[in-house]
C-alpha positions as protocol buffer text, in pm:
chain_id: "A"
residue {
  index: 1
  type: UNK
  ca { x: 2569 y: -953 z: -1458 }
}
residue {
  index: 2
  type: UNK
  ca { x: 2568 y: -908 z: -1857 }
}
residue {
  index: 3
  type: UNK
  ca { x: 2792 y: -684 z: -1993 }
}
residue {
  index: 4
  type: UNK
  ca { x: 2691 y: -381 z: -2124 }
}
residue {
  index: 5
  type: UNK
  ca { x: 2761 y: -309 z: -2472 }
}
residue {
  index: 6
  type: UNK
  ca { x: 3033 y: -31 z: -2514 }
}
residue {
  index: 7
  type: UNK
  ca { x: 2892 y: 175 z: -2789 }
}
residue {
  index: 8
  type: UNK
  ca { x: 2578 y: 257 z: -2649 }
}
residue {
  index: 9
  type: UNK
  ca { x: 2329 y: 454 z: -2883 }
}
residue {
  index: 10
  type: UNK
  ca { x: 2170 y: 793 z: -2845 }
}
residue {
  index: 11
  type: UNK
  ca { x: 1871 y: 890 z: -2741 }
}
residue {
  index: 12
  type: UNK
  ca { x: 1786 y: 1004 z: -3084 }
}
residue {
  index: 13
  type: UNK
  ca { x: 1910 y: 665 z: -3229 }
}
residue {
  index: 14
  type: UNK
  ca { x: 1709 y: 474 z: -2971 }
}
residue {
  index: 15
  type: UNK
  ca { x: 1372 y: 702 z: -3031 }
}
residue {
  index: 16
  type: UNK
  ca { x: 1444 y: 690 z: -3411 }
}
residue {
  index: 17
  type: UNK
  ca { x: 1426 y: 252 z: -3409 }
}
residue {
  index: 18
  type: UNK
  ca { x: 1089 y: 305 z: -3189 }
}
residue {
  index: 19
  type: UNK
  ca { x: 950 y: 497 z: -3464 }
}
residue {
  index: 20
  type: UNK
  ca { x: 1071 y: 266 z: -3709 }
}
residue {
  index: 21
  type: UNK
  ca { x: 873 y: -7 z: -3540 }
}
residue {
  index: 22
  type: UNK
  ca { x: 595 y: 191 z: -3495 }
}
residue {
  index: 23
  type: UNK
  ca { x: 623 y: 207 z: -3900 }
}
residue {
  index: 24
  type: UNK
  ca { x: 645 y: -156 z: -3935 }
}
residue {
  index: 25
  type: UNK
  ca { x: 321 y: -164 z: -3755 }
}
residue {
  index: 26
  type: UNK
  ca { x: 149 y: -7 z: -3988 }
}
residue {
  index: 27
  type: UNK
  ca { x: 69 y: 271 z: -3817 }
}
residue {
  index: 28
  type: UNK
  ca { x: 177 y: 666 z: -3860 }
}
residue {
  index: 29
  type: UNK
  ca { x: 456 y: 758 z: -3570 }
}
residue {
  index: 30
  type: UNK
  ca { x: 361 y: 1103 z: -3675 }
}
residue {
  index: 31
  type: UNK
  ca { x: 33 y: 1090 z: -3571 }
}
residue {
  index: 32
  type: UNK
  ca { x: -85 y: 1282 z: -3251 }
}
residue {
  index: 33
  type: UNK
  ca { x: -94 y: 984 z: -3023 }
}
residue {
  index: 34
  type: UNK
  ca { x: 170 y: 849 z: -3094 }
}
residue {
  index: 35
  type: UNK
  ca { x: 385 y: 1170 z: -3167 }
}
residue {
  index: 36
  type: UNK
  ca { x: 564 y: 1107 z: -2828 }
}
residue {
  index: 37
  type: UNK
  ca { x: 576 y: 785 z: -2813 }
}
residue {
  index: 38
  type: UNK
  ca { x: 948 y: 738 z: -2871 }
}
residue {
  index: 39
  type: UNK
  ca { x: 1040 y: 941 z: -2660 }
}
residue {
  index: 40
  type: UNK
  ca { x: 841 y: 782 z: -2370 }
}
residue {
  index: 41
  type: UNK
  ca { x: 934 y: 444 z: -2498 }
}
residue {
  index: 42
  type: UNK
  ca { x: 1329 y: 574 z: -2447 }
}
residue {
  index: 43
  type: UNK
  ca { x: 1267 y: 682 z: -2080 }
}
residue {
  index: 44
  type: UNK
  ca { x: 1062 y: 342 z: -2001 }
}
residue {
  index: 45
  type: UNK
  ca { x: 1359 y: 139 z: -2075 }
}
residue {
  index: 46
  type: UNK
  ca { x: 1599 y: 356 z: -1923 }
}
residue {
  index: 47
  type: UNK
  ca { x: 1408 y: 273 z: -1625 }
}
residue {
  index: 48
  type: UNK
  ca { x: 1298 y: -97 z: -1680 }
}
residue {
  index: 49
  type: UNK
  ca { x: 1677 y: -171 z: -1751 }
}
residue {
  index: 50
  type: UNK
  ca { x: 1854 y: 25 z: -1498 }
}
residue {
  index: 51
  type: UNK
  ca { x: 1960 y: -315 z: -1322 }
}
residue {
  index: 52
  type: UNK
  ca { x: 2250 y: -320 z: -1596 }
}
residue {
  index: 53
  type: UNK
  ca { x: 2422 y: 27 z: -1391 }
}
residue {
  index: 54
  type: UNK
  ca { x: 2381 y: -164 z: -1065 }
}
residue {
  index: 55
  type: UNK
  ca { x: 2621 y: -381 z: -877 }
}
residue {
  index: 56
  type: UNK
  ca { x: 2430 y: -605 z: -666 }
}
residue {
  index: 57
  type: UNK
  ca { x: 2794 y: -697 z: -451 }
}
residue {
  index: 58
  type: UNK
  ca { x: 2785 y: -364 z: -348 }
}
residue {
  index: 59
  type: UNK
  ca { x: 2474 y: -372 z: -209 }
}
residue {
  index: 60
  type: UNK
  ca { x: 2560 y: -641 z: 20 }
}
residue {
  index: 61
  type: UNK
  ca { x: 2854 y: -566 z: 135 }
}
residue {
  index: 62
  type: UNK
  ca { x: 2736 y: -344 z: 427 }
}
residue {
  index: 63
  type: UNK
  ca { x: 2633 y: -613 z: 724 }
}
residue {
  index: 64
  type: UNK
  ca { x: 2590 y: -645 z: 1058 }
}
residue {
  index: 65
  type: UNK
  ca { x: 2798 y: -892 z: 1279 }
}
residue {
  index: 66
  type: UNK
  ca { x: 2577 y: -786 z: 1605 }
}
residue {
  index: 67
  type: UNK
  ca { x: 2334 y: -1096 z: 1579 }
}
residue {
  index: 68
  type: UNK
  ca { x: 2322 y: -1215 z: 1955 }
}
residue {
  index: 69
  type: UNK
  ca { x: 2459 y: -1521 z: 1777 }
}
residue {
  index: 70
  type: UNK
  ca { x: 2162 y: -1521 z: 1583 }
}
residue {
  index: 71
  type: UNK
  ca { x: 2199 y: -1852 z: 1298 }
}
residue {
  index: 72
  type: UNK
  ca { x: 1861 y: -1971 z: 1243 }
}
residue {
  index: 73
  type: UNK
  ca { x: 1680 y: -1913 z: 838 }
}
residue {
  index: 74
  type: UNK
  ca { x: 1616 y: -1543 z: 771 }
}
residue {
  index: 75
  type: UNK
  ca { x: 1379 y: -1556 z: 498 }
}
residue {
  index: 76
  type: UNK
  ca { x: 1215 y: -1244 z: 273 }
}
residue {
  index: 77
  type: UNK
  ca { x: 887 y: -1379 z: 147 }
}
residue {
  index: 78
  type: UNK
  ca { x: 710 y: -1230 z: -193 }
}
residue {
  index: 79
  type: UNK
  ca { x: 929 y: -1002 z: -281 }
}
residue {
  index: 80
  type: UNK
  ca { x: 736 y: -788 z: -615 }
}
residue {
  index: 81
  type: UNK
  ca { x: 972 y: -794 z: -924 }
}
residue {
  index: 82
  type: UNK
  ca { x: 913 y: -702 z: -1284 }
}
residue {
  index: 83
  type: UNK
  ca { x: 1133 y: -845 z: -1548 }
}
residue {
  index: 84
  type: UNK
  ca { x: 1188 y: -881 z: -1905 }
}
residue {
  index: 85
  type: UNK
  ca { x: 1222 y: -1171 z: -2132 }
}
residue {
  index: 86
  type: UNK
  ca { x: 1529 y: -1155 z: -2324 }
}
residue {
  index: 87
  type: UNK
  ca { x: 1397 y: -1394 z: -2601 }
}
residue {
  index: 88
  type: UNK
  ca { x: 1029 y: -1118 z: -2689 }
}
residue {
  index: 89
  type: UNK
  ca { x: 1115 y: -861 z: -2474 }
}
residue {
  index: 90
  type: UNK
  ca { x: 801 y: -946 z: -2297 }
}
residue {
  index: 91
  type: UNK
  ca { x: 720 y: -891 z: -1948 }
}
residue {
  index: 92
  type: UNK
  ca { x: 787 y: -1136 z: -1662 }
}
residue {
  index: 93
  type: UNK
  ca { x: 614 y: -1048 z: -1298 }
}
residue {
  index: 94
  type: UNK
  ca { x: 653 y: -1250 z: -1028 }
}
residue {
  index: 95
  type: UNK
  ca { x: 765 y: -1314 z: -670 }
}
residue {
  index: 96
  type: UNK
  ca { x: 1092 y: -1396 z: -506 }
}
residue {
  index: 97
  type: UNK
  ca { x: 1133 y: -1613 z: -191 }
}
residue {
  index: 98
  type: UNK
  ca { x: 1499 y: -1510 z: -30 }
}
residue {
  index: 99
  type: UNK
  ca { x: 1608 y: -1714 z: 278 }
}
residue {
  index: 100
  type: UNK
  ca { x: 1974 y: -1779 z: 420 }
}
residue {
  index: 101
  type: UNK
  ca { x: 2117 y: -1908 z: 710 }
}
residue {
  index: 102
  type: UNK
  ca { x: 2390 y: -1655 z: 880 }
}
residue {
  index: 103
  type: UNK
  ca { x: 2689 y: -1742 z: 968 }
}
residue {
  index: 104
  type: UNK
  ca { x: 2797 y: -1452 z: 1182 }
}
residue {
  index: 105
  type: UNK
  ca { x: 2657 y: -1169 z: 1032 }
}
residue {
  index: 106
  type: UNK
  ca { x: 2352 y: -1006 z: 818 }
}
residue {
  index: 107
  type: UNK
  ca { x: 2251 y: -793 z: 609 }
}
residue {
  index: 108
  type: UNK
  ca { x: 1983 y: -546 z: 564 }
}
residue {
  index: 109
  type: UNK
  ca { x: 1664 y: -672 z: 462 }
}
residue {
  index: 110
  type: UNK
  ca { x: 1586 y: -380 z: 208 }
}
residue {
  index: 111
  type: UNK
  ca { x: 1888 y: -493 z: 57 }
}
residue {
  index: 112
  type: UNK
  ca { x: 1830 y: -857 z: -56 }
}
residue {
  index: 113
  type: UNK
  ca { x: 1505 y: -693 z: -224 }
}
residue {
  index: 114
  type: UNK
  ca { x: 1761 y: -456 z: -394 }
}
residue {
  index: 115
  type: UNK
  ca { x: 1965 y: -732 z: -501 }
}
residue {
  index: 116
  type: UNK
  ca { x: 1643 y: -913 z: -683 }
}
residue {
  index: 117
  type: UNK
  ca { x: 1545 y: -573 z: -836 }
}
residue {
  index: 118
  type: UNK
  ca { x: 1926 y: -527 z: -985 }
}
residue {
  index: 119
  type: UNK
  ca { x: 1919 y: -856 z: -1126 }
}
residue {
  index: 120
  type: UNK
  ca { x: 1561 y: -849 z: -1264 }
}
residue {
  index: 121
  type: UNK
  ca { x: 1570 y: -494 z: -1423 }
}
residue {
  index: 122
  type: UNK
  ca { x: 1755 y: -680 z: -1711 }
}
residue {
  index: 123
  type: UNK
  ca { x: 1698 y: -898 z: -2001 }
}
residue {
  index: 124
  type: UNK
  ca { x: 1654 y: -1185 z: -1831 }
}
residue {
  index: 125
  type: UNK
  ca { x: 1517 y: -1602 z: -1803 }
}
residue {
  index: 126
  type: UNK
  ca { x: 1382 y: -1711 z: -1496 }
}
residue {
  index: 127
  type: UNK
  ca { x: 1628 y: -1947 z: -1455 }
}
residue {
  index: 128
  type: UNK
  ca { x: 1966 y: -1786 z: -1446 }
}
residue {
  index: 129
  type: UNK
  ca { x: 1749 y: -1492 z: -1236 }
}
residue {
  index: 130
  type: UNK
  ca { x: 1674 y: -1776 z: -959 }
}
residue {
  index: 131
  type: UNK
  ca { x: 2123 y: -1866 z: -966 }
}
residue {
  index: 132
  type: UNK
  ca { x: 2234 y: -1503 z: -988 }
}
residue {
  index: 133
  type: UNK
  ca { x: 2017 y: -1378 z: -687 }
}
residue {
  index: 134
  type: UNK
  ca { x: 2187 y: -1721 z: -518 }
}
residue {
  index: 135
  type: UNK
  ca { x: 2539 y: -1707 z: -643 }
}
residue {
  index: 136
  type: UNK
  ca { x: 2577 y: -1367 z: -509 }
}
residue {
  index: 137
  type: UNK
  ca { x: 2444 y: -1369 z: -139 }
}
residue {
  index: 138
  type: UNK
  ca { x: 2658 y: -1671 z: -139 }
}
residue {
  index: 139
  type: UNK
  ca { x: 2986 y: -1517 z: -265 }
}
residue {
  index: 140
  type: UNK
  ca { x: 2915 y: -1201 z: -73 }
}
residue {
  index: 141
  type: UNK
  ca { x: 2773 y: -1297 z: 284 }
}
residue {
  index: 142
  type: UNK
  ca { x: 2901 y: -1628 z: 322 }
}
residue {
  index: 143
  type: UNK
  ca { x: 2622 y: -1762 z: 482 }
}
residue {
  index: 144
  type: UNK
  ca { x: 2603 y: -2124 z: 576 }
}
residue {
  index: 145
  type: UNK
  ca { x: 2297 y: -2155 z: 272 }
}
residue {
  index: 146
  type: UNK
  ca { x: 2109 y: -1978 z: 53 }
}
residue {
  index: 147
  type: UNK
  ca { x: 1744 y: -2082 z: -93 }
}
residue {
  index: 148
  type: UNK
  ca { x: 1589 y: -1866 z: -352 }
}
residue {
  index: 149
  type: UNK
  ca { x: 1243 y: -1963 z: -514 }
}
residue {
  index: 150
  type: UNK
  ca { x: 1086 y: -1723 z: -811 }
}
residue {
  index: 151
  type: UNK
  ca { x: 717 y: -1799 z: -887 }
}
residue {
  index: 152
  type: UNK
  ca { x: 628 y: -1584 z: -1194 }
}
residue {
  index: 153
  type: UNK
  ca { x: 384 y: -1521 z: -1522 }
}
residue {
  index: 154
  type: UNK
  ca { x: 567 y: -1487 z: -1828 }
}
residue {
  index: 155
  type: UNK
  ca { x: 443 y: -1271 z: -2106 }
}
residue {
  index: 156
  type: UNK
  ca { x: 565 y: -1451 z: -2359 }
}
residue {
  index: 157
  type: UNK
  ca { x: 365 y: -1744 z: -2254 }
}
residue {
  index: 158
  type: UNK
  ca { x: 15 y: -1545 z: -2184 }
}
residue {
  index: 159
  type: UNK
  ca { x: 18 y: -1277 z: -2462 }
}
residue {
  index: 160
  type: UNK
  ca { x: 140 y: -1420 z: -2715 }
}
residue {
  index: 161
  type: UNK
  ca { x: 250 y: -1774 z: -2875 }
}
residue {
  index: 162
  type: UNK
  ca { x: 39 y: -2047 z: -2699 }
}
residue {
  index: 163
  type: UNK
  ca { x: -166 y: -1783 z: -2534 }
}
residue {
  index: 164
  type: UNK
  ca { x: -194 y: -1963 z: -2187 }
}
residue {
  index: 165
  type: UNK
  ca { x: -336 y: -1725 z: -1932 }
}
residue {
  index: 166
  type: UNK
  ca { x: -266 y: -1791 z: -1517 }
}
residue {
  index: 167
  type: UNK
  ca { x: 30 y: -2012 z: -1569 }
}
residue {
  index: 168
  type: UNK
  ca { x: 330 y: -1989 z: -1341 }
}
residue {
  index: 169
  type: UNK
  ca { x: 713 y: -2079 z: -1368 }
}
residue {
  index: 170
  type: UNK
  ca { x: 837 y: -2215 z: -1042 }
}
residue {
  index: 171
  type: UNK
  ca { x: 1248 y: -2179 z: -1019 }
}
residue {
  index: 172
  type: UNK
  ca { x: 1453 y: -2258 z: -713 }
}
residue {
  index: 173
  type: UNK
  ca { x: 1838 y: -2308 z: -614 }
}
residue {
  index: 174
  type: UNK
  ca { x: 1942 y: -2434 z: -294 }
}
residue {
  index: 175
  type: UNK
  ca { x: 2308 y: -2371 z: -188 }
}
residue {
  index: 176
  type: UNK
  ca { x: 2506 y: -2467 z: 129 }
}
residue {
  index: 177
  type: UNK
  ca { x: 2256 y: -2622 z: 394 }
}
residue {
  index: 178
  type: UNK
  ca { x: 1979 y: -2576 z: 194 }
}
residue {
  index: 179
  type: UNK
  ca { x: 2107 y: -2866 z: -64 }
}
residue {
  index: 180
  type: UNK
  ca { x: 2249 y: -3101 z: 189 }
}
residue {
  index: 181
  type: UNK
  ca { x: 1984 y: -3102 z: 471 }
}
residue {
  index: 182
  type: UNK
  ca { x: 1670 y: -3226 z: 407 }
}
residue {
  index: 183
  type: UNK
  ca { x: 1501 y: -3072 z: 677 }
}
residue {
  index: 184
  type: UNK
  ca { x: 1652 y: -2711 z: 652 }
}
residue {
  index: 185
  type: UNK
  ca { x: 1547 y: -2688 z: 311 }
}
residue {
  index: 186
  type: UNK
  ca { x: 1185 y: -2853 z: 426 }
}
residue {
  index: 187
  type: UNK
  ca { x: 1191 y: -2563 z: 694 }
}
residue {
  index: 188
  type: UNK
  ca { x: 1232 y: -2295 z: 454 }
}
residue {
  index: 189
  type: UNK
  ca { x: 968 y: -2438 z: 215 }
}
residue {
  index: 190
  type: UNK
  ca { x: 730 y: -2494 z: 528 }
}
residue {
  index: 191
  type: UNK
  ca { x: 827 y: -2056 z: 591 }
}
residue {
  index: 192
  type: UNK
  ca { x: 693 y: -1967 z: 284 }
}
residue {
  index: 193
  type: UNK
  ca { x: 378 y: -2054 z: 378 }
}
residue {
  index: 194
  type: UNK
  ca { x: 345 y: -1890 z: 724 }
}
């Protein structure tokens, strides 16, 4: 996870910079629309952000070793995230695919949807979001693989700049048995589309 910047502004500092760009809009920020606007813009990003307070170990670390031997894919399909792109600030929504193979013990499955939500609710590409969901349910659970695809729109790409509506950025990493075997990952892939 990023680190977060020591000196962290106020909220006055932080609603005085949204009316500043309101300003370099062109428009009034003291006009009765938009009169609370920075103050709603503040709370927003308190929110959208929060994934930079979270520790996504944590939320792992609480698992279950009472699997009846269970070691066969567990996978979490479509799993709702919103994002934001650290380049515009622009939205990314999308879907994550989460699928391991235990190796002894698991772990809640509310959990590995925390895990993408404390990773997403930050400035983020899709890219290092696809190897930090991976990285750490490897590191933490020790499974014997980890697969993670992210399908997702990217504002950037649809509201601005080349202005390409319905396009999709596919990410995956495969870890453990998921990179070496050919047919576990093929499994997994096959899963998604149950």
């Amino acid at each position: 996870m990023a680190k977060v910047h020591q000196l962290k502004p106020s909220q006055k500092q932080v609603e005085n910079a949204v009316r500043t760009l309101l300003s370099w809009t062109g428009d009034d920020p003291d006009r009765k629309g938009l009169k609370e606007t920075p103050s709603k813009v503040a709370r927003a990003y308190k929110e959208c952000f929060r994934g930079y307070g979270e520790d996504p170990e944590k939320l792992l670390r609480r698992t279950f070793d009472e699997t009846a031997g269970y070691d066969e894919i567990v996978t979490l399909r479509d799993i709702p995230f919103e994002s934001f792109c650290e380049h515009h600030l622009a939205p990314i929504t999308g879907f994550a695919r989460v699928g391991y193979r235990p190796n002894g013990r698991v772990v809640g499955i509310s959990k590995i949807a925390r895990v993408v939500d404390a990773f997403a609710k930050s400035l983020q590409i899709q890219e290092r979001l696809t190897a930090q969901i991976a990285d750490v349910i490897e590191k933490v659970l020790q499974p014997q693989g980890v697969a993670v695809v992210i399908k997702a729109t990217h504002g950037c790409m649809t509201t601005r700049g080349v202005h390409k509506q319905g396009v999709t950025l596919v990410t995956s990493r495969m870890l453990g048995c998921f990179r070496d075997s050919a047919s576990t990952r093929q499994e997994f892939m096959t899963g998604l589309n149950i």
